[in-house]
C-alpha positions as CSV (number, residue, x, y, z in Angstrom):
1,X,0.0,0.0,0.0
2,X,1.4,3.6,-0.6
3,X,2.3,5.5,2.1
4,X,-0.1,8.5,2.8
5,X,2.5,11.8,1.8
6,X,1.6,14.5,4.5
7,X,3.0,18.3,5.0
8,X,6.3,17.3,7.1
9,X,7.5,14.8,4.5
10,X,7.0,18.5,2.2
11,X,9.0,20.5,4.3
12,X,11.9,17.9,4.9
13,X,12.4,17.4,0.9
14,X,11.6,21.3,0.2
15,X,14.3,22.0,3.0
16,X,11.7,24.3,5.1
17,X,9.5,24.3,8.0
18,X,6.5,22.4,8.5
19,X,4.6,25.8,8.9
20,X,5.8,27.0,5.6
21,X,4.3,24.4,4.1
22,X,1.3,25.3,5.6
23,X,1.3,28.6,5.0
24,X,1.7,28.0,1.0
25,X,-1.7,26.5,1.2
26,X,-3.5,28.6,3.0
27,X,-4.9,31.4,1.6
28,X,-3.9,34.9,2.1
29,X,-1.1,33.7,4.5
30,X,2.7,35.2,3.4
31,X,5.2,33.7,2.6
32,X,8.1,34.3,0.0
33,X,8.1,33.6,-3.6
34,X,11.4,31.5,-3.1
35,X,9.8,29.0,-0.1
36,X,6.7,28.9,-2.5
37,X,8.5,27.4,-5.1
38,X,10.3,25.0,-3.2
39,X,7.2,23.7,-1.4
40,X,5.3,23.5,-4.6
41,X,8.4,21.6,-6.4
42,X,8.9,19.1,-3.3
43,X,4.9,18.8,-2.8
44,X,4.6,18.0,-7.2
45,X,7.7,15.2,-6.8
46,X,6.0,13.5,-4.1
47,X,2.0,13.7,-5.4
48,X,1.5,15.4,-2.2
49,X,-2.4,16.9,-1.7
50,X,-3.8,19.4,0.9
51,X,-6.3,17.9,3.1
52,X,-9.4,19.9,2.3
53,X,-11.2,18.7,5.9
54,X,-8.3,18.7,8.0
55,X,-7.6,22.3,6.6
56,X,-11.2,23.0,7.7
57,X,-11.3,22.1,11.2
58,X,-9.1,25.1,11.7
59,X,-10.4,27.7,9.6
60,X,-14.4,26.1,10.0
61,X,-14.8,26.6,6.5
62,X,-14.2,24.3,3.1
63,X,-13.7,25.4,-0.4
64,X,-16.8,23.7,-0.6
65,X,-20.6,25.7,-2.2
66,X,-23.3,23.5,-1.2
67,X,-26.3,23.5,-3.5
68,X,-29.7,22.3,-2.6
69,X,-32.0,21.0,-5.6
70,X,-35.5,19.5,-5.9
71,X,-36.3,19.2,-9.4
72,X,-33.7,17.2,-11.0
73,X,-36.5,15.8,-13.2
74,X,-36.8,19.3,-14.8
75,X,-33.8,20.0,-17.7
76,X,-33.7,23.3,-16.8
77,X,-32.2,22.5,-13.2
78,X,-29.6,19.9,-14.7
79,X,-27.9,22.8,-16.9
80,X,-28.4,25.5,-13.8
81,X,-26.5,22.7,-12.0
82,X,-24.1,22.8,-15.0
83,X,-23.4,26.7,-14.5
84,X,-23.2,26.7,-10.9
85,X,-20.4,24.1,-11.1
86,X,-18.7,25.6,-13.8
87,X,-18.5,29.0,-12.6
88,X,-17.1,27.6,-9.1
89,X,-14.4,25.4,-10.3
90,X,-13.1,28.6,-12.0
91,X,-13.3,30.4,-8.7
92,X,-11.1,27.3,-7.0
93,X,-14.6,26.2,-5.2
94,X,-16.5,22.7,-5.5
95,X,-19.9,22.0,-5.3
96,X,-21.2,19.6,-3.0
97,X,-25.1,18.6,-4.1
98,X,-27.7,18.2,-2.2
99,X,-31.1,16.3,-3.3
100,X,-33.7,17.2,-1.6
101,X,-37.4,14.9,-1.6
102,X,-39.4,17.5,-0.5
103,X,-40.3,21.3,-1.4
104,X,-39.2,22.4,1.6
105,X,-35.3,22.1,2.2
106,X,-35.3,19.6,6.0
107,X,-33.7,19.8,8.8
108,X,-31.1,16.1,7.6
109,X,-30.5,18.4,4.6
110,X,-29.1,21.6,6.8
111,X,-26.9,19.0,8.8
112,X,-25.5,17.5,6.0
113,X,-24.0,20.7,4.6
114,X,-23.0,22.0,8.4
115,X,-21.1,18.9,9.0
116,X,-19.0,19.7,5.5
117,X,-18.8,23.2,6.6
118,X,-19.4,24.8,3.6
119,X,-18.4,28.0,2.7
120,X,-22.1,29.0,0.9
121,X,-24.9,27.7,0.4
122,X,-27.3,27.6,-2.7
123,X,-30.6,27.0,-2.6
124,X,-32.8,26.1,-5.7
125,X,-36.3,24.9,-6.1
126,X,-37.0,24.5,-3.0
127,X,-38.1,26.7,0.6
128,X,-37.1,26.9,3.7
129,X,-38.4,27.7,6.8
130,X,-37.0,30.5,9.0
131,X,-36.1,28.3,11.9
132,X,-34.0,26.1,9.8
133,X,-32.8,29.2,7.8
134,X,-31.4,31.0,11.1
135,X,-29.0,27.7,11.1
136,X,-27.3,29.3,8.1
137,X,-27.3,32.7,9.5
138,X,-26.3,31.3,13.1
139,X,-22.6,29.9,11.4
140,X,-22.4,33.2,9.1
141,X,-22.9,30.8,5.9
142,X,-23.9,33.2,2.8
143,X,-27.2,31.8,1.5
144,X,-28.8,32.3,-1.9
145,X,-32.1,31.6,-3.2
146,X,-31.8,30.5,-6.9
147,X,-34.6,31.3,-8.8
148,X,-37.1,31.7,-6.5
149,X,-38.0,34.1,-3.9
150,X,-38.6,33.6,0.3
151,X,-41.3,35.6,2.0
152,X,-38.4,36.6,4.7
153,X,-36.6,39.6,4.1
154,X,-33.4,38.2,5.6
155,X,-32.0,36.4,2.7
156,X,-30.5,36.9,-1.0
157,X,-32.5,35.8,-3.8
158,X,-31.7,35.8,-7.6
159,X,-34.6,35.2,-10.2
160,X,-35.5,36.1,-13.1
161,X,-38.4,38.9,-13.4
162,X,-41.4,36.4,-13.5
163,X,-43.7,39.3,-14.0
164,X,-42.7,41.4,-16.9
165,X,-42.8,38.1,-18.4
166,X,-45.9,36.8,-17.9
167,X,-46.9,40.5,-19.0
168,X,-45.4,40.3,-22.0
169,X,-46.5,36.5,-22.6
170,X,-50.1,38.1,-22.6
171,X,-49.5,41.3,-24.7
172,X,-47.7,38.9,-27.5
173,X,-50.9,36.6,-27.8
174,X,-53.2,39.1,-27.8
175,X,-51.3,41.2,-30.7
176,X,-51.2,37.6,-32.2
177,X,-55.0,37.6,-32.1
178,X,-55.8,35.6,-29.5
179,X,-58.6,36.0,-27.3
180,X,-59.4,32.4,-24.9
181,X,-56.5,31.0,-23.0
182,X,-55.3,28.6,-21.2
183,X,-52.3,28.7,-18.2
184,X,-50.9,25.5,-17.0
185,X,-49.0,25.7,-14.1
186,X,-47.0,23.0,-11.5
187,X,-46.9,24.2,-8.0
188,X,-49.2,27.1,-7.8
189,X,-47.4,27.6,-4.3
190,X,-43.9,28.4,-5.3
191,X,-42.8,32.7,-6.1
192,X,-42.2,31.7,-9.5
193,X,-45.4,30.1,-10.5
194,X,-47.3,33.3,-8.9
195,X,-45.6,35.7,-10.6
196,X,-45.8,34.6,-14.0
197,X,-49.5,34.0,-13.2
198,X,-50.3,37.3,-12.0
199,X,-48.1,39.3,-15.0
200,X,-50.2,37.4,-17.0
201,X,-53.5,37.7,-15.6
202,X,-53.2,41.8,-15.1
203,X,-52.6,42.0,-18.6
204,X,-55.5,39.9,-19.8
205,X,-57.6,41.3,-17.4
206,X,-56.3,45.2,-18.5
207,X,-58.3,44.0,-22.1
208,X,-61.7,42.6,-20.7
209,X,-60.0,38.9,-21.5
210,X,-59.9,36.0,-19.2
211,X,-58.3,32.6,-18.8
212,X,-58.9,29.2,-18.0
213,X,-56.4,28.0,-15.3
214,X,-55.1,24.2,-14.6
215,X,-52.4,23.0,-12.0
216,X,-50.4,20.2,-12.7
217,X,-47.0,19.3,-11.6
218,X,-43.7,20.5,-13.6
219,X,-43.0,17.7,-16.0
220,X,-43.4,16.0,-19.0
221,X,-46.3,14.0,-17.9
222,X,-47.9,16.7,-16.3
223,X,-48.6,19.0,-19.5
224,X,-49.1,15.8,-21.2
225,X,-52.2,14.9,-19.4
226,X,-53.6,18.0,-18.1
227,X,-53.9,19.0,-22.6
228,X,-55.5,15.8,-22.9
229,X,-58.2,16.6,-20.3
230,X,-58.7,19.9,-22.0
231,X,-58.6,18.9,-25.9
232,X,-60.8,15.7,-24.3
233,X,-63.7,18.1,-22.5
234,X,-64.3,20.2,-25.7
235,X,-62.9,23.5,-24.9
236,X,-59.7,23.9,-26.5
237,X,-58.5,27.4,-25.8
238,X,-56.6,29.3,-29.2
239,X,-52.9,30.1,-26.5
240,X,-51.5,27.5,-24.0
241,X,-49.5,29.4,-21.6
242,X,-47.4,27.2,-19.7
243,X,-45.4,27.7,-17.0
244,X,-42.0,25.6,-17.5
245,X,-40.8,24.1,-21.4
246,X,-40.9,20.4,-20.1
247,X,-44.6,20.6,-19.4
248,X,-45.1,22.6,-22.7
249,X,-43.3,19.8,-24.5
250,X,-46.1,17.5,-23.0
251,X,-48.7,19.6,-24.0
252,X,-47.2,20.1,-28.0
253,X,-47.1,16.2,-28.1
254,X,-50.4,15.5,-26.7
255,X,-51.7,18.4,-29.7
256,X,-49.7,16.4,-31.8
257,X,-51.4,13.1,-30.6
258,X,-55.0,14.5,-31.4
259,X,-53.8,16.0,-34.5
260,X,-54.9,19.6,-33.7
261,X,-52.7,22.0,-35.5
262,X,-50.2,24.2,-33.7
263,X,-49.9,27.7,-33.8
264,X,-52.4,27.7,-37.1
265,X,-55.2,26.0,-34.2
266,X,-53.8,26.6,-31.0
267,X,-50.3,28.2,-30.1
268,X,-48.0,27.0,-26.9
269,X,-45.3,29.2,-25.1
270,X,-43.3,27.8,-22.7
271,X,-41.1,29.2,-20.1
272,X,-37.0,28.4,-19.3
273,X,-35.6,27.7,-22.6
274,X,-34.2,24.5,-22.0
275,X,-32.0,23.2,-24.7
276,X,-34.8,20.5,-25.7
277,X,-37.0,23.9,-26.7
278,X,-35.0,24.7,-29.8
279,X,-35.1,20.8,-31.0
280,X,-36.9,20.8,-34.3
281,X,-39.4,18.4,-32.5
282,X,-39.9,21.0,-31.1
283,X,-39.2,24.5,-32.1
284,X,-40.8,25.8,-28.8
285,X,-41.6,29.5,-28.5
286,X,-40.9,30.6,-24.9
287,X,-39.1,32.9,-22.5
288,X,-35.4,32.4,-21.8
289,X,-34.2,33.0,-18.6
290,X,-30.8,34.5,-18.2
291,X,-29.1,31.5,-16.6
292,X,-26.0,32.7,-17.1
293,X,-26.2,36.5,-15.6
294,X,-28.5,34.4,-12.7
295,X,-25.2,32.6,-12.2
296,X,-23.0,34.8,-12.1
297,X,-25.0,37.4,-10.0
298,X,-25.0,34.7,-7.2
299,X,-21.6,33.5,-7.5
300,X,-20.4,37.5,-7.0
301,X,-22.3,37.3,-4.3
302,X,-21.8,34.6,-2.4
303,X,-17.7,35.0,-2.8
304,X,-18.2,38.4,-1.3
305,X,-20.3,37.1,1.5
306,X,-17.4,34.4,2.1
307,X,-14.6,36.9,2.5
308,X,-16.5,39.6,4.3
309,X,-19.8,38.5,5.8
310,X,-22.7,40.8,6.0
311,X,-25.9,38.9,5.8
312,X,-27.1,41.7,3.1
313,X,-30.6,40.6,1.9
314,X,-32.0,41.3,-1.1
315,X,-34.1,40.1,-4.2
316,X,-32.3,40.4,-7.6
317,X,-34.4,40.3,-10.6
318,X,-32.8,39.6,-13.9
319,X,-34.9,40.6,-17.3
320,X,-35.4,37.4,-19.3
321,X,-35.4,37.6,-23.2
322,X,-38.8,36.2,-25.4
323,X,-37.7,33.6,-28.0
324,X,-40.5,33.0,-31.3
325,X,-40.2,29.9,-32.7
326,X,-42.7,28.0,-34.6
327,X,-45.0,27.2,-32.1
328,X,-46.7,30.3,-32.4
């Protein structure tokens, strides 16, 4: 078996003290560029590794972001996961994930990223209550709320702005001539599924125009069956509104499956633009979030939090950008 290399067997080949090791890998300690090099040489010749954890239990921190997720199932979480990880590795952070069953992040959840002692902590798709949220705040661990929004105003959140969209989702269709329609929605509970409701309905509502309203759940199946039902009872509206692209991609397939003709019968917009939206399958007409300025908004954030803690809360809104395809 090979022998575990550790700091002292560093210093002894570099010729320096154990400390100096030490201090090379620690950040924001000083040490000359000479003893640097040295250490770095010796610590390359041997394979030798920093302990991440052991490093930890003095400074009660990792180079670890931990990010809580719910709905892997979705696409559009899978490539924010994507982001997130790529924008921390470049920072010199990794990402420890966190699946979490329920839409409310649980108390074996906050444990599990306390005992890593992570530096941040990122918080997607899910809630939290504000007894298990004061655990963050208790250990000065910078939270973020990743595209949604907490009715606390203790905590950072970064979304996109849900209601100018669901506005302007309403003000195309109706320029587009149409006057009954339909919003599907998953969770009616979360920020995001009320925003985009209520942009929506003020708008409809501004004209004398209403909507027929139906809550699913944010997947495939979901928008599958819920246009079923509706094509099914008769009362097929001329706009689907629907609140995520996976759902919408259920509801284009189950059109497709009844052979009613989209946009020239009924048109769909979605919401997220996934990657699957753009598929010529597809060619889904919906409203992109800005994943990428998202990201980065929270990563600046968070980094700052980590070297100078505040606790600064705020809600972030980010514009999102309307993308026509052929589905309307």
């Amino acid at each position: 078996m090979k022998p575990t290399i550790n700091a002292k067997d560093v210093a002894k080949l570099a010729g320096v003290s154990q400390s100096s090791v030490s201090r090379v890998y620690f950040e924001g300690a000083k040490v000359s560029e000479r003893t640097r090099k040295k250490v770095l040489a010796a610590a390359e010749e041997l394979g030798y590794r920093p302990n991440e954890f052991a490093r930890s239990l003095i400074t009660s921190r990792t180079k670890i972001i931990g990010l809580v997720m719910k709905g892997v199932e979705n696409p559009f979480y899978p490539q924010v996961l994507t982001q997130f990880t790529s924008s921390f590795k470049k920072c010199g952070y990794s990402v420890l994930f966190v699946h979490t069953n329920n839409d409310e992040i649980q108390k074996e959840d906050v444990e599990t990223l306390l005992n890593y002692n992570v530096a941040g902590v990122v918080i997607t798709d899910a809630t939290m209550s504000l007894t298990v949220a004061e655990s963050f705040k208790a250990h000065h661990i910078p939270l973020v709320f990743f595209n949604r929004k907490l009715n606390l105003s203790d905590f950072y959140s970064v979304c996109c702005n849900n209601l100018n969209a669901g506005r302007a989702i309403a003000e195309y269709l109706i320029t587009e001539g149409s006057t009954d329609m339909a919003y599907i929605s998953g969770n009616e509970n979360t920020s995001t599924s009320l925003e985009r409701e209520k942009g929506f309905g003020e708008v409809l509502e501004q004209h004398n125009l209403s909507y027929a309203k139906h809550i699913s759940d944010y997947t495939y199946e979901g928008g599958y069956g819920t246009a079923l039902s509706i094509i099914e009872s008769g009362k097929l509206p001329s706009a689907f509104f629907v609140a995520n692209d996976i759902m919408a991609m259920g509801v284009l397939d189950a059109l497709r499956k009844k052979a009613v003709q989209v946009p020239e019968q009924v048109k769909v917009i979605g919401f997220d633009n996934i990657d699957m939206a753009s598929w010529p399958a597809y060619e889904l007409t919906t409203w992109e979030q800005p994943i990428e300025k998202m990201v980065e908004e929270t990563v600046n954030y968070l980094l700052a939090e980590i070297a100078e803690y505040t606790g600064t809360a705020k809600v972030l809104e980010v514009e999102g950008t309307f993308i026509e395809r052929k589905t309307t």
